[in-house]
Backbone as ProteinMPNN parsed JSONL, in Angstrom:
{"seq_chain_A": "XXXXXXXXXXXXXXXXXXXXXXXXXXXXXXXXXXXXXXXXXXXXXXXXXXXXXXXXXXXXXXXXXXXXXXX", "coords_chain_A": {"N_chain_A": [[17.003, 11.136, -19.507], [17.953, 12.06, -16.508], [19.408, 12.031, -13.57], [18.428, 8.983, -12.9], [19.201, 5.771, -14.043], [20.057, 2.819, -15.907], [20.53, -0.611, -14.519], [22.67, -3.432, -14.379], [21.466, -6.054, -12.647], [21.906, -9.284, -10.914], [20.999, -12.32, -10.528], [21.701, -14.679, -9.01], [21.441, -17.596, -9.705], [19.488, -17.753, -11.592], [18.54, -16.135, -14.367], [19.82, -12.478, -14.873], [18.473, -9.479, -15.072], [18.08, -5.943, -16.07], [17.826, -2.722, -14.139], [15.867, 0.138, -13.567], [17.807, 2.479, -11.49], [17.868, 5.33, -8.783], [20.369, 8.237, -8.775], [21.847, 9.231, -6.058], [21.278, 11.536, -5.082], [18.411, 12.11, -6.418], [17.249, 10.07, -4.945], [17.238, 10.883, -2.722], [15.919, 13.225, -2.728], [13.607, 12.214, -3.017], [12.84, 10.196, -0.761], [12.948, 12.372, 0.807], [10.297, 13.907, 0.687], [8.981, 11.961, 0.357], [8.697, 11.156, 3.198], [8.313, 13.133, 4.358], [5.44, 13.322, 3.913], [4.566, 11.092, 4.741], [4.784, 10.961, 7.532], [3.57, 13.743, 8.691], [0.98, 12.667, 8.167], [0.291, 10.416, 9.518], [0.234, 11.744, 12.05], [-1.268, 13.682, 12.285], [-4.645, 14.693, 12.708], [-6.624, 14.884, 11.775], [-6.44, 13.755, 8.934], [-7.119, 10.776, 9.437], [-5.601, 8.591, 9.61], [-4.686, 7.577, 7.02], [-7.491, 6.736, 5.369], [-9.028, 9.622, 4.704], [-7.427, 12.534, 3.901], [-6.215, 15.408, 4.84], [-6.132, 18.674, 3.601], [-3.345, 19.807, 3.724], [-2.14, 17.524, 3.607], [-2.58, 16.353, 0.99], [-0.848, 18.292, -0.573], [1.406, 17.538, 0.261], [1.623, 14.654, -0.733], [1.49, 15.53, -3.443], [4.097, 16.866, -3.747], [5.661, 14.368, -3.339], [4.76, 12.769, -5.647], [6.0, 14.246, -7.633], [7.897, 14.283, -7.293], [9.11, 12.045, -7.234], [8.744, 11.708, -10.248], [10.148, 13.343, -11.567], [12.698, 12.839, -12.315]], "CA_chain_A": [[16.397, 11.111, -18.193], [19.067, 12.071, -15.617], [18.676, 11.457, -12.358], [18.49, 7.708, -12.833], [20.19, 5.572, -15.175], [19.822, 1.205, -15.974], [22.071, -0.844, -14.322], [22.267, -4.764, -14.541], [21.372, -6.702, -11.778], [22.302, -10.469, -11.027], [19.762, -12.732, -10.292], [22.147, -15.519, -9.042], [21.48, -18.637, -10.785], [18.732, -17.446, -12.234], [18.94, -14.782, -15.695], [19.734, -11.58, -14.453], [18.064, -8.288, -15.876], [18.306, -4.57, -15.594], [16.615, -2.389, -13.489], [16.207, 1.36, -13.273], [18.171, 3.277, -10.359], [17.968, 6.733, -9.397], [21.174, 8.373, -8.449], [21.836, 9.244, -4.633], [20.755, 12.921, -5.276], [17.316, 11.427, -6.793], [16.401, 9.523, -3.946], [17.462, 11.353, -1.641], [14.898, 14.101, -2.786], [12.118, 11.196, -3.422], [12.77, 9.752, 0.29], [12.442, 13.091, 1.761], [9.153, 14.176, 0.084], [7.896, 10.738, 0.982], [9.06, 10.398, 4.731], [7.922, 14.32, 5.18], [4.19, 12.783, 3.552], [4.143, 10.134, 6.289], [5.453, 11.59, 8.736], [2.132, 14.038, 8.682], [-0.133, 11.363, 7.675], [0.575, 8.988, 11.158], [-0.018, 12.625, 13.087], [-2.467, 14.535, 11.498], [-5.895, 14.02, 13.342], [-7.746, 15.357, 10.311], [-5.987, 12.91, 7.961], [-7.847, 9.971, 9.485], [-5.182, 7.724, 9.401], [-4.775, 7.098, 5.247], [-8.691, 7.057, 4.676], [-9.164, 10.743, 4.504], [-6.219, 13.287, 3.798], [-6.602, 17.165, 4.645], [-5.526, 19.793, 2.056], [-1.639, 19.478, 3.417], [-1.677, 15.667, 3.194], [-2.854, 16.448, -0.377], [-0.406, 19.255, -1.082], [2.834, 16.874, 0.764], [1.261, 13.451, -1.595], [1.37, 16.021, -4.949], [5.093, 17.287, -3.935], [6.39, 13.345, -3.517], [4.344, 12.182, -6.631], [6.333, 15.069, -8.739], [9.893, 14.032, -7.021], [9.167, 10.573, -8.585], [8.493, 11.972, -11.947], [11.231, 14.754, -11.952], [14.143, 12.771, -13.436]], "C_chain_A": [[17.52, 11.189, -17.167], [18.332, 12.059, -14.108], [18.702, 9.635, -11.778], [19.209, 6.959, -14.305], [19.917, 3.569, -14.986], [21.01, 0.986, -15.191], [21.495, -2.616, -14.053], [22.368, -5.519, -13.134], [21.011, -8.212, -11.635], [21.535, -11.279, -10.198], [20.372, -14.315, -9.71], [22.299, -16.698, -9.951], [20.757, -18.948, -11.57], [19.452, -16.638, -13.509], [18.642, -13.445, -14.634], [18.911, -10.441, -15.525], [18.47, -7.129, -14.956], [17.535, -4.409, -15.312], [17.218, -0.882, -13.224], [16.531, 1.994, -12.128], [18.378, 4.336, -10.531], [19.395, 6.641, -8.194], [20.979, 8.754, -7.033], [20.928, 10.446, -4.568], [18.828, 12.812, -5.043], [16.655, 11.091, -5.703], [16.299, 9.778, -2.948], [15.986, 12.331, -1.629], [13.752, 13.111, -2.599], [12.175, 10.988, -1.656], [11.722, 10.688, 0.904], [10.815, 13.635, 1.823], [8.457, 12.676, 0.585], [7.905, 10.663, 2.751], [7.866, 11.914, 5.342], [5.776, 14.165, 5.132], [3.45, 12.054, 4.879], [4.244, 10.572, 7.46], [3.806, 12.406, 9.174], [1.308, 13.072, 8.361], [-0.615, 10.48, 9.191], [0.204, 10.424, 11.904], [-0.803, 13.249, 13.228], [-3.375, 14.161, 12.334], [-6.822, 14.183, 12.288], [-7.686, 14.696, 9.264], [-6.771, 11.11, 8.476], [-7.465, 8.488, 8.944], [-4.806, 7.278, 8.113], [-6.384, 7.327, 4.872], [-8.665, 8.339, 4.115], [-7.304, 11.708, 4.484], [-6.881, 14.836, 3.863], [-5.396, 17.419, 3.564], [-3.906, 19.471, 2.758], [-1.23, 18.387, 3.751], [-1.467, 16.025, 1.838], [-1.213, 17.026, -0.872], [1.316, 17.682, -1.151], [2.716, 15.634, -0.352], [2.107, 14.53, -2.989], [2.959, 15.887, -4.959], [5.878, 15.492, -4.093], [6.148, 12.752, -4.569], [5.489, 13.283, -7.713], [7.551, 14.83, -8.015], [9.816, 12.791, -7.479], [9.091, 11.043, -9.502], [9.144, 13.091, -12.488], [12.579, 13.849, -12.492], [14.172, 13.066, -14.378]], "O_chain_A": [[18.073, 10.1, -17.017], [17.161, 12.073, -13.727], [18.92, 9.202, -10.647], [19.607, 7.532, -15.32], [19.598, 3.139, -13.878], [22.016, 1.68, -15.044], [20.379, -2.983, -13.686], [23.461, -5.515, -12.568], [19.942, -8.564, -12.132], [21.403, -10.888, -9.038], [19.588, -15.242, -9.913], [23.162, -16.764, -10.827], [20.856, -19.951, -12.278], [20.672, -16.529, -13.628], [17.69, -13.317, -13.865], [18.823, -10.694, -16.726], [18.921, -7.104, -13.811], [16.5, -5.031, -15.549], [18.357, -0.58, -12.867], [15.521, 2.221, -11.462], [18.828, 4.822, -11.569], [19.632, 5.816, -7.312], [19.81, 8.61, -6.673], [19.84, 10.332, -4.003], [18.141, 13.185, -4.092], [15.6, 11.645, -5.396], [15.54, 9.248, -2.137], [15.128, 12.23, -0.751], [12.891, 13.5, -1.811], [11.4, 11.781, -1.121], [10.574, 10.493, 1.303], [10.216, 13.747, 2.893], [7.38, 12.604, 1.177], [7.029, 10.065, 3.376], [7.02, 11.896, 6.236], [4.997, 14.668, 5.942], [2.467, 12.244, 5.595], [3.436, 10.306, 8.35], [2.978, 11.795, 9.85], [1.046, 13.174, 9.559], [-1.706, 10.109, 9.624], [-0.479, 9.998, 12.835], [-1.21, 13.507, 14.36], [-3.054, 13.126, 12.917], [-7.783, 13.431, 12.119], [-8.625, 14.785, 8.474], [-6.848, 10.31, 7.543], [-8.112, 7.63, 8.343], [-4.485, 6.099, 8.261], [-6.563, 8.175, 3.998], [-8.272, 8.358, 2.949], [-6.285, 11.335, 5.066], [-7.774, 15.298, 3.154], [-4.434, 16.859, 3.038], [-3.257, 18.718, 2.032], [-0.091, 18.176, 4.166], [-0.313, 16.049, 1.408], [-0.459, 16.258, -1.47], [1.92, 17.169, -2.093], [3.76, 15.511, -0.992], [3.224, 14.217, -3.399], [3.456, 15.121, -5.784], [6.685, 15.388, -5.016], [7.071, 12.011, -4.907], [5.685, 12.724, -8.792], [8.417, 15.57, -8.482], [10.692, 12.496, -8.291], [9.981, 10.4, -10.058], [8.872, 13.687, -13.53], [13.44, 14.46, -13.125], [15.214, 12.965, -15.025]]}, "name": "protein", "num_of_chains": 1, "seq": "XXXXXXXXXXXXXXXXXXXXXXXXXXXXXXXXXXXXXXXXXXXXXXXXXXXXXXXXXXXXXXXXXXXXXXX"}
């Protein structure tokens, strides 16, 4: 799975565990696909606020759901 990779994280005085991070690249793509989602979503008049989504809410949702699941 590239893209992201484990890395151990310290839980102070608690037990620490790992936790999956994606590389800068990764999230960078994921952000943008999400911000460009919202971004239309809050402007849209046809999107209806989150209730309803027009076809390029839909389309912008599909492209950020498949930049999460591309590593």
């Amino acid at each position: 799975m590239s893209g992201t990779r484990w890395q151990w994280r310290d839980a102070g005085s608690a037990s620490g565990h790992v936790q999956q991070v994606a590389d800068s690249g990764t999230f960078n793509r994921i952000q943008t696909a999400y911000r460009a989602y919202i971004d239309h979503a809050t402007t849209c008049d046809d999107c209806g606020h989150g209730a309803v989504r027009c076809a390029e809410a839909d389309q912008l949702r599909r492209t950020y759901r498949a930049a999460r699941t591309q590593h």
